[in-house]
OpenMM code with the backbone's topology and positions (N, CA, C; nanometers):
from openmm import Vec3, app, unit

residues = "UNK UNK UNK UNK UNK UNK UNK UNK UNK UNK UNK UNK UNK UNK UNK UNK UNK UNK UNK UNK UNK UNK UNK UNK UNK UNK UNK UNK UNK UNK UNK UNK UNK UNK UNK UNK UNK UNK UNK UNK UNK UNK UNK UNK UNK UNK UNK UNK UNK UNK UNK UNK UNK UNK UNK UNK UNK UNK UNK UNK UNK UNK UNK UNK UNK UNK UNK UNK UNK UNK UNK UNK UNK UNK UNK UNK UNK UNK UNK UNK UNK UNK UNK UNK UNK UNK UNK UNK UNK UNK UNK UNK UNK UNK UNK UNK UNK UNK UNK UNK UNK UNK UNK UNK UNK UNK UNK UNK UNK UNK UNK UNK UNK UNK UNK UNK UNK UNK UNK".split()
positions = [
    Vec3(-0.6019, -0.8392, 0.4322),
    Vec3(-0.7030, -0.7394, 0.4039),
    Vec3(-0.6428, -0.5992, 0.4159),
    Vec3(-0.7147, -0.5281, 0.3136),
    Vec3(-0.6602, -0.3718, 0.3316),
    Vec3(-0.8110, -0.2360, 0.3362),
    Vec3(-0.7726, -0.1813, 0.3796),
    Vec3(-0.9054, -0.0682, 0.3989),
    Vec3(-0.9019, -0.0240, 0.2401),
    Vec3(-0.9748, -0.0168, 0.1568),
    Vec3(-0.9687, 0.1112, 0.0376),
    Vec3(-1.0519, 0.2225, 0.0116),
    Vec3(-1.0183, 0.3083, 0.0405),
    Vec3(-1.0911, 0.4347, 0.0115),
    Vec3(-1.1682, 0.4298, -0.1395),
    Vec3(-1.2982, 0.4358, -0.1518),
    Vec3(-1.3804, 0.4390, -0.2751),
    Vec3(-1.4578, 0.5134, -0.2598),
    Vec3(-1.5051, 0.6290, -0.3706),
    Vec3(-1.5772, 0.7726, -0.3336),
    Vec3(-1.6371, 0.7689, -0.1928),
    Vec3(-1.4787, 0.8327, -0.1259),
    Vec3(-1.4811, 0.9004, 0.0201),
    Vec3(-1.5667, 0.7580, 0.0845),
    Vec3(-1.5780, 0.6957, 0.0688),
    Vec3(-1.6048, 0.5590, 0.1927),
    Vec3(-1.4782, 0.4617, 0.1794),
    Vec3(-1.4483, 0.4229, 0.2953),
    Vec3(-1.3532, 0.3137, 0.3509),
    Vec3(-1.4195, 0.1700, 0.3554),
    Vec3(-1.3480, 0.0787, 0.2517),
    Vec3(-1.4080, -0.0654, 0.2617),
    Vec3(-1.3077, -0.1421, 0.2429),
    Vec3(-1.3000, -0.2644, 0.3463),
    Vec3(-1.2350, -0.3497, 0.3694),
    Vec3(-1.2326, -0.4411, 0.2507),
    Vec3(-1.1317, -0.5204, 0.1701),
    Vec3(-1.1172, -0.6088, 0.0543),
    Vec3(-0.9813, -0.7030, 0.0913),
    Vec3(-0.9780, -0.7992, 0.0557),
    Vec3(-0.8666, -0.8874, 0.0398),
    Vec3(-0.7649, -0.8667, -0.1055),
    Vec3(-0.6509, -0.8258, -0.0832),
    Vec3(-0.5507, -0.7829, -0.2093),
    Vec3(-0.4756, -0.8425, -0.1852),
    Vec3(-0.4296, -0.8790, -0.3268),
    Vec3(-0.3458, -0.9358, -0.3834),
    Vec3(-0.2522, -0.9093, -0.4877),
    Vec3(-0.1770, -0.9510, -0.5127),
    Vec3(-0.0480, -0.9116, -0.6395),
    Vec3(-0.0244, -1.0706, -0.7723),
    Vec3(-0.0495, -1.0071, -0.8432),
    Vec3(-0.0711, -1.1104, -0.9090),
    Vec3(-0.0574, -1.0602, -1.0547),
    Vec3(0.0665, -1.1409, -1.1871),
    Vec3(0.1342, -1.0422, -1.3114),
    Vec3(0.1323, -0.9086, -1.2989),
    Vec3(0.1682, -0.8479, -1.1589),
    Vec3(0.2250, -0.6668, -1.1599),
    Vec3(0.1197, -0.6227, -1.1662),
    Vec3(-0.0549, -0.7027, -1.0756),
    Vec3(-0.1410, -0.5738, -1.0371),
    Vec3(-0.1623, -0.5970, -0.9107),
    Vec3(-0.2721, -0.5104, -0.8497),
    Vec3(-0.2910, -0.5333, -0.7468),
    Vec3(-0.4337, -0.5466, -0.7612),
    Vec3(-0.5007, -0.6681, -0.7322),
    Vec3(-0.6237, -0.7543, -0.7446),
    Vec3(-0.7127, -0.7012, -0.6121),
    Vec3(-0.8359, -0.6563, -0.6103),
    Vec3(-0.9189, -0.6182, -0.5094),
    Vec3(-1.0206, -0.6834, -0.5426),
    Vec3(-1.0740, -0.8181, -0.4170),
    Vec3(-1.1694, -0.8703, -0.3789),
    Vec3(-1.2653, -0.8653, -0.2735),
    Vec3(-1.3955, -0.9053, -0.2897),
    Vec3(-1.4800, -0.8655, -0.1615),
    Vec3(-1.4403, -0.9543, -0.0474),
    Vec3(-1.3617, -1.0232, -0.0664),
    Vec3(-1.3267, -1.1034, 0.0317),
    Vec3(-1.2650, -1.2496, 0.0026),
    Vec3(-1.1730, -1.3172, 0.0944),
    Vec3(-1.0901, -1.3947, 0.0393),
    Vec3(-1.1006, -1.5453, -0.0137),
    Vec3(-1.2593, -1.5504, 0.0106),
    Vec3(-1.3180, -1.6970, -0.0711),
    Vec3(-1.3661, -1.6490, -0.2058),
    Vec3(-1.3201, -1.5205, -0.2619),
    Vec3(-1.4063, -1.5512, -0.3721),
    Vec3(-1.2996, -1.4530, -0.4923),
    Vec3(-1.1761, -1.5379, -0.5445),
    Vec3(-1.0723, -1.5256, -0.5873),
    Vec3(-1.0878, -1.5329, -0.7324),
    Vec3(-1.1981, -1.6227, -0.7567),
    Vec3(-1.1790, -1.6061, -0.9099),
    Vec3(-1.2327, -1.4579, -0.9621),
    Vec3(-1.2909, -1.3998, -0.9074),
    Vec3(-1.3218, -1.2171, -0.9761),
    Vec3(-1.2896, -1.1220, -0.8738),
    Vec3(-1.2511, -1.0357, -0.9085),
    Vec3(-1.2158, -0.9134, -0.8485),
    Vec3(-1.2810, -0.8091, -0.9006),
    Vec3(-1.3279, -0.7080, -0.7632),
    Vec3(-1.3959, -0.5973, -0.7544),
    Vec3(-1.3290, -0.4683, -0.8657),
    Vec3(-1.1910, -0.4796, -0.8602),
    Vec3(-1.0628, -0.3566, -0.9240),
    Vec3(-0.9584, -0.4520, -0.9405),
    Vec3(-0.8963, -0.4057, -1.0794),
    Vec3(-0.7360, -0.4737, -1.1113),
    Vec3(-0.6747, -0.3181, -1.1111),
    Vec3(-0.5173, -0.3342, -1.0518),
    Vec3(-0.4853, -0.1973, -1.0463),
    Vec3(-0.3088, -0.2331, -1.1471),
    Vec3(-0.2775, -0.2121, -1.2357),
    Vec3(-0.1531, -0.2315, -1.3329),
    Vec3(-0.0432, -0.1206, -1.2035),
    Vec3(0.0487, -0.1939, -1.1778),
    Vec3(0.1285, -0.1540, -1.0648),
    Vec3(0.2865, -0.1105, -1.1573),
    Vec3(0.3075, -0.1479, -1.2597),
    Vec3(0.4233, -0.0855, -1.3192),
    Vec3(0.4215, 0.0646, -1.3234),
    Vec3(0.5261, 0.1418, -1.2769),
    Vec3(0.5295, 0.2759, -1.3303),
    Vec3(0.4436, 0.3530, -1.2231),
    Vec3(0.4003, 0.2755, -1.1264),
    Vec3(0.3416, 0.3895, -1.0049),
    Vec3(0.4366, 0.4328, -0.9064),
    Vec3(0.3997, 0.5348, -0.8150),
    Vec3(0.4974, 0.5199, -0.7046),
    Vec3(0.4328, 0.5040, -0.5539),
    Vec3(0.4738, 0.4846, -0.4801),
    Vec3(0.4347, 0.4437, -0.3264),
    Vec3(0.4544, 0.5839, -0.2351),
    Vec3(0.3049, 0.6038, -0.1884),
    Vec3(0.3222, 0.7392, -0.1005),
    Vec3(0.2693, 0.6756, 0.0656),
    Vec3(0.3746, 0.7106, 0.1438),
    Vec3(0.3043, 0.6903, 0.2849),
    Vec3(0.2327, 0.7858, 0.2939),
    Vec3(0.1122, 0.7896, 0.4096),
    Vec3(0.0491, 0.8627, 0.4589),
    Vec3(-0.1013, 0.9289, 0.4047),
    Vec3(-0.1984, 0.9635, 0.4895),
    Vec3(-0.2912, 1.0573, 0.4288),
    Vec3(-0.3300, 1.1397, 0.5319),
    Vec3(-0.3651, 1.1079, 0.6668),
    Vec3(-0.3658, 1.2030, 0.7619),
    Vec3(-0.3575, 1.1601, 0.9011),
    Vec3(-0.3892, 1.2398, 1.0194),
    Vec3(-0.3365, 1.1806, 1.1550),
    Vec3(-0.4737, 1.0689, 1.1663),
    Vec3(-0.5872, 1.0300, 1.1174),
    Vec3(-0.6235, 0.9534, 1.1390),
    Vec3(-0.6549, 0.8246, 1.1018),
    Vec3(-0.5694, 0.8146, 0.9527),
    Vec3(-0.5253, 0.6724, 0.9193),
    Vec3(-0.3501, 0.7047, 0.8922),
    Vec3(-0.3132, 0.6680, 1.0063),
    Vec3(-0.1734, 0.6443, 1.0500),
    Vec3(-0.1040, 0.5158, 0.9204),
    Vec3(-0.1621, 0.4247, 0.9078),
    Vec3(-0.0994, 0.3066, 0.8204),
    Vec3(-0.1492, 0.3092, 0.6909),
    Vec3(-0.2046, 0.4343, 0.6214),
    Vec3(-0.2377, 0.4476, 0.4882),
    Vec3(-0.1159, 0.4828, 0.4284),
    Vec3(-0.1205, 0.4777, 0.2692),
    Vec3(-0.0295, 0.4527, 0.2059),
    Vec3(-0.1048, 0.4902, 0.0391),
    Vec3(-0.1021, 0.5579, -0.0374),
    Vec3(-0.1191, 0.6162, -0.1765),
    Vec3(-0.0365, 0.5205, -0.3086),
    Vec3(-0.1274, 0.5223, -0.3803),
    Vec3(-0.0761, 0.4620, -0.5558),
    Vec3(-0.0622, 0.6043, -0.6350),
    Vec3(0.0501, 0.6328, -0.6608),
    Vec3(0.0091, 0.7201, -0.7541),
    Vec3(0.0925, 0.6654, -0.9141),
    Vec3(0.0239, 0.7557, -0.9795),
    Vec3(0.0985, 0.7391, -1.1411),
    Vec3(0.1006, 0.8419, -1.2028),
    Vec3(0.2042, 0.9228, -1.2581),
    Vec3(0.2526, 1.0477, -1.3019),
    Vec3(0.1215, 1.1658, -1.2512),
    Vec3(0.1844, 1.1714, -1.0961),
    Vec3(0.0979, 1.2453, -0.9883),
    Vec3(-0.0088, 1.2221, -0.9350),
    Vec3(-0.1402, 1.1139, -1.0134),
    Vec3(-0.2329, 1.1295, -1.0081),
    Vec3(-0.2281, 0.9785, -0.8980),
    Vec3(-0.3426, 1.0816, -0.7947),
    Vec3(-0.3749, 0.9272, -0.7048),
    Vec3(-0.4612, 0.8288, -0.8100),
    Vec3(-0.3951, 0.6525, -0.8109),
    Vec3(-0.4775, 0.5848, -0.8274),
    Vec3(-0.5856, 0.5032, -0.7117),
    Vec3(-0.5062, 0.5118, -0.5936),
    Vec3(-0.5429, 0.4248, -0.4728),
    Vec3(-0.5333, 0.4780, -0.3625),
    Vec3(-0.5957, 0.4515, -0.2608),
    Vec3(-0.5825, 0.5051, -0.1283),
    Vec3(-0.6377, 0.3317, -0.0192),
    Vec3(-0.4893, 0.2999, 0.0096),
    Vec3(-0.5236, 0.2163, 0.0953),
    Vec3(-0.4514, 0.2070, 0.2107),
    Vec3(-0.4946, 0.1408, 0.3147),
    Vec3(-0.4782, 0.1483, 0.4769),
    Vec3(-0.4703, 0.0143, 0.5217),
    Vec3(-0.3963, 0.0190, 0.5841),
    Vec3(-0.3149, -0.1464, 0.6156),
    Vec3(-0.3863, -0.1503, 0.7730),
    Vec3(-0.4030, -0.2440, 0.8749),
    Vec3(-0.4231, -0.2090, 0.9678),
    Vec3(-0.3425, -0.2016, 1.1294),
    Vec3(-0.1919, -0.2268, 1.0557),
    Vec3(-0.0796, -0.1875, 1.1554),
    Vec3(0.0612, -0.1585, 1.0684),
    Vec3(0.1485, -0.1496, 1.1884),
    Vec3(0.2828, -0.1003, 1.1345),
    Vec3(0.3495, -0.2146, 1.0326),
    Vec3(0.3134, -0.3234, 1.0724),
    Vec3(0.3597, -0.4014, 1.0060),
    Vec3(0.3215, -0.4780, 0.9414),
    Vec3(0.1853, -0.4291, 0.9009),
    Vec3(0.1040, -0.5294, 0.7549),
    Vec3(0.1654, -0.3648, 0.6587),
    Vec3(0.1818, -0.2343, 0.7072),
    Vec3(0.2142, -0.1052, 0.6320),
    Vec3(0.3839, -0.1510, 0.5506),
    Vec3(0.4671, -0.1780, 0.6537),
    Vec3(0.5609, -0.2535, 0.5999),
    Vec3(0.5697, -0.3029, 0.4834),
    Vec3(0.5152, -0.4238, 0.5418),
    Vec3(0.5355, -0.5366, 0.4412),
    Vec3(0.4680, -0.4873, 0.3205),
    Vec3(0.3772, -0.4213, 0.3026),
    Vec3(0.2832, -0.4103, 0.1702),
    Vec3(0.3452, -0.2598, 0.0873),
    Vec3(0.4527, -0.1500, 0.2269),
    Vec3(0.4950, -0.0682, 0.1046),
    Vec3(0.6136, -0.1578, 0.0287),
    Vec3(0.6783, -0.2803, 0.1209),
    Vec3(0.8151, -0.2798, 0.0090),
    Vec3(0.7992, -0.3548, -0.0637),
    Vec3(0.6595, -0.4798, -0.0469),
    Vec3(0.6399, -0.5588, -0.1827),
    Vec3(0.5716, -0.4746, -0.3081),
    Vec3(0.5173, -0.3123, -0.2748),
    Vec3(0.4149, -0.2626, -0.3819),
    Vec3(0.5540, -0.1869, -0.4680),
    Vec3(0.6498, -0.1729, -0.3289),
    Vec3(0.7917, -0.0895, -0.4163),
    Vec3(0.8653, -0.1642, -0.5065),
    Vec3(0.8603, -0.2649, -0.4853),
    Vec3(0.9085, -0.3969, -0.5922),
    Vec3(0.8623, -0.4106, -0.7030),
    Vec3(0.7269, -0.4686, -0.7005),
    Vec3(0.6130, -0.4369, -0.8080),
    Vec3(0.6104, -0.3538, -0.8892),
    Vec3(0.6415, -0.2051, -0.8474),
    Vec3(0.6342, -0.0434, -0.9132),
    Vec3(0.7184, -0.0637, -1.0178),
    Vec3(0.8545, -0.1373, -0.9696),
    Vec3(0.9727, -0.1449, -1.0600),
    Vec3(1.0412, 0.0022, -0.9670),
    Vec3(1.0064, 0.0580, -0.8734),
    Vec3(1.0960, 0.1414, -0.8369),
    Vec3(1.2363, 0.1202, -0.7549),
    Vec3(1.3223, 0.1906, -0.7781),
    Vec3(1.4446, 0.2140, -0.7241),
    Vec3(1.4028, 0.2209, -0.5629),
    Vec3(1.3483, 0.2850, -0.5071),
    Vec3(1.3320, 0.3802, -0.3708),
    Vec3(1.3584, 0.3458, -0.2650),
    Vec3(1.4250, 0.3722, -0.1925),
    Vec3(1.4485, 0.3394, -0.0527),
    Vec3(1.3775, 0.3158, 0.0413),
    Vec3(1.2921, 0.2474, 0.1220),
    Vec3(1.1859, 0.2879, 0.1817),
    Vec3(1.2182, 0.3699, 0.3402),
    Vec3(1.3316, 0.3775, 0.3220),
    Vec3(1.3750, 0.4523, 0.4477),
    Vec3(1.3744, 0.6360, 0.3890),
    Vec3(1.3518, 0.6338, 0.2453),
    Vec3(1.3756, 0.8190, 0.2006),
    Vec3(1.2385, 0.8278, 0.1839),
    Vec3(1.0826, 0.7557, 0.1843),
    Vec3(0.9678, 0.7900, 0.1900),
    Vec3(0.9151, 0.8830, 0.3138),
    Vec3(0.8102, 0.9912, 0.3262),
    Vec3(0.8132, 1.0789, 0.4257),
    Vec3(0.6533, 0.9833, 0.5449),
    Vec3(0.6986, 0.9808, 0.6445),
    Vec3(0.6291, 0.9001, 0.6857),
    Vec3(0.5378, 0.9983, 0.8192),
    Vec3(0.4529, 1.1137, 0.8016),
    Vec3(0.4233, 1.2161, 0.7893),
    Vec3(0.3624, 1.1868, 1.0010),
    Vec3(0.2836, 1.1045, 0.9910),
    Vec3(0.2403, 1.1084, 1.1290),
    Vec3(0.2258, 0.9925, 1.1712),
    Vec3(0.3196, 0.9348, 1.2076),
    Vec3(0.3448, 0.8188, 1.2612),
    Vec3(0.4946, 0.8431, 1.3592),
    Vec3(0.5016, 0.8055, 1.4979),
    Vec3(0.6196, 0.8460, 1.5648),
    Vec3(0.6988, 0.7611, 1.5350),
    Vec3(0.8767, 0.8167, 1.5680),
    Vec3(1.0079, 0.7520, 1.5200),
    Vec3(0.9977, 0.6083, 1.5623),
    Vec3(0.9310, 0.5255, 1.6307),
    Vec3(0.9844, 0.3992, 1.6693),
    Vec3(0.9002, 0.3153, 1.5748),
    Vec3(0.7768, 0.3808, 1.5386),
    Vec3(0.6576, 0.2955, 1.4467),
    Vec3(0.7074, 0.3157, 1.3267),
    Vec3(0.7788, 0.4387, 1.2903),
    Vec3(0.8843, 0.4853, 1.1374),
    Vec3(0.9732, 0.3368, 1.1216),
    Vec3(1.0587, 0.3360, 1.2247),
    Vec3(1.1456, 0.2904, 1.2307),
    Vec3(1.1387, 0.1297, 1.1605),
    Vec3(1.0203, 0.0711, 1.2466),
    Vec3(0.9710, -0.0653, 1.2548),
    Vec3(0.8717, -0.0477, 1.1149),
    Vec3(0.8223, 0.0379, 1.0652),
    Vec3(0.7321, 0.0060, 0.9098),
    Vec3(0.8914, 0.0255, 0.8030),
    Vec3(0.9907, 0.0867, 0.7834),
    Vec3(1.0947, 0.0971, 0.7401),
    Vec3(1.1798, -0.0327, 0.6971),
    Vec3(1.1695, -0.1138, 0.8280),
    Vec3(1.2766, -0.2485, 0.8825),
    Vec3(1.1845, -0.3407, 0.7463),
    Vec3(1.0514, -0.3178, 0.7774),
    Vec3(0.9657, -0.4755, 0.7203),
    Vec3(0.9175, -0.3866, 0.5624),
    Vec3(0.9475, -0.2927, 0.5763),
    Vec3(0.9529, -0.2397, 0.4262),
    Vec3(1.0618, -0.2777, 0.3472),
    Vec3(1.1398, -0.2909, 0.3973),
    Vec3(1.3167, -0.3294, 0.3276),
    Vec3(1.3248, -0.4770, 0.3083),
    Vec3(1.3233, -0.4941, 0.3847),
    Vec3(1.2995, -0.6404, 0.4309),
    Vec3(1.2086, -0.7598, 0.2894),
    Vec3(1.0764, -0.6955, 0.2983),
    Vec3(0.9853, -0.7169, 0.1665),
    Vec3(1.0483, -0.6870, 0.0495),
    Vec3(1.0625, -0.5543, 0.0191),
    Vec3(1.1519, -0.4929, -0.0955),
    Vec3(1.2490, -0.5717, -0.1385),
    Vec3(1.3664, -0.5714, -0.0391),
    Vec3(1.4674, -0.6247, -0.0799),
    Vec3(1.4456, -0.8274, -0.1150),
] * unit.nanometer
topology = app.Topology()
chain = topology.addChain("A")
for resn in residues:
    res = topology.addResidue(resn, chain)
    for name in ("N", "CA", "C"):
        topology.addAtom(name, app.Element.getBySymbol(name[0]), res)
């Protein structure tokens, strides 16, 4: 499950990746329809939105936010920036992303399981 920001309210959905989108459901028994399909080629992966969702993370596509979602630790943030960095088709390091308010040891450890996924 991931938090998604939808006009300025936060709602919990079960996502998924599935032919290069990212599939948003109301929840994880009910797979055959989805709430949002999001086409994941050609976006890029932004950590952060402010000091009070620490494990959020941005879709964007030539600047424009498509997504605003929030993982609910360091290491569901991980794992979901380096499989979405895969997906993107991007190059990126997930160690050169700016990881804005989150301290060096939680950097460190969303970085490890970002690469990790990615690679």
């Amino acid at each position: 499950y991931l938090n998604v920001l939808s006009n300025n309210r936060w709602r919990e959905r079960w996502c998924r990746l599935k032919d290069n989108q990212l599939l948003l459901h109301k929840d994880r028994e009910d797979l055959k329809s989805h709430i949002a399909s999001l086409p994941l080629r050609g976006c890029e992966v932004s950590p952060g939105l402010d000091h009070k969702h620490l494990f959020a993370f941005r879709l964007l596509r030539n600047g424009q936010e498509v997504a605003v979602l929030e993982a609910s630790s360091s290491e569901e943030m991980g794992r979901w920036l380096g499989v979405l960095l895969a997906e993107t088709g991007s190059n990126t390091d997930p160690a050169t992303l700016h990881y804005d308010y989150i301290d060096v040891e939680t950097t460190a450890n969303v970085i490890q399981l970002a690469k990790q996924s990615f690679w």
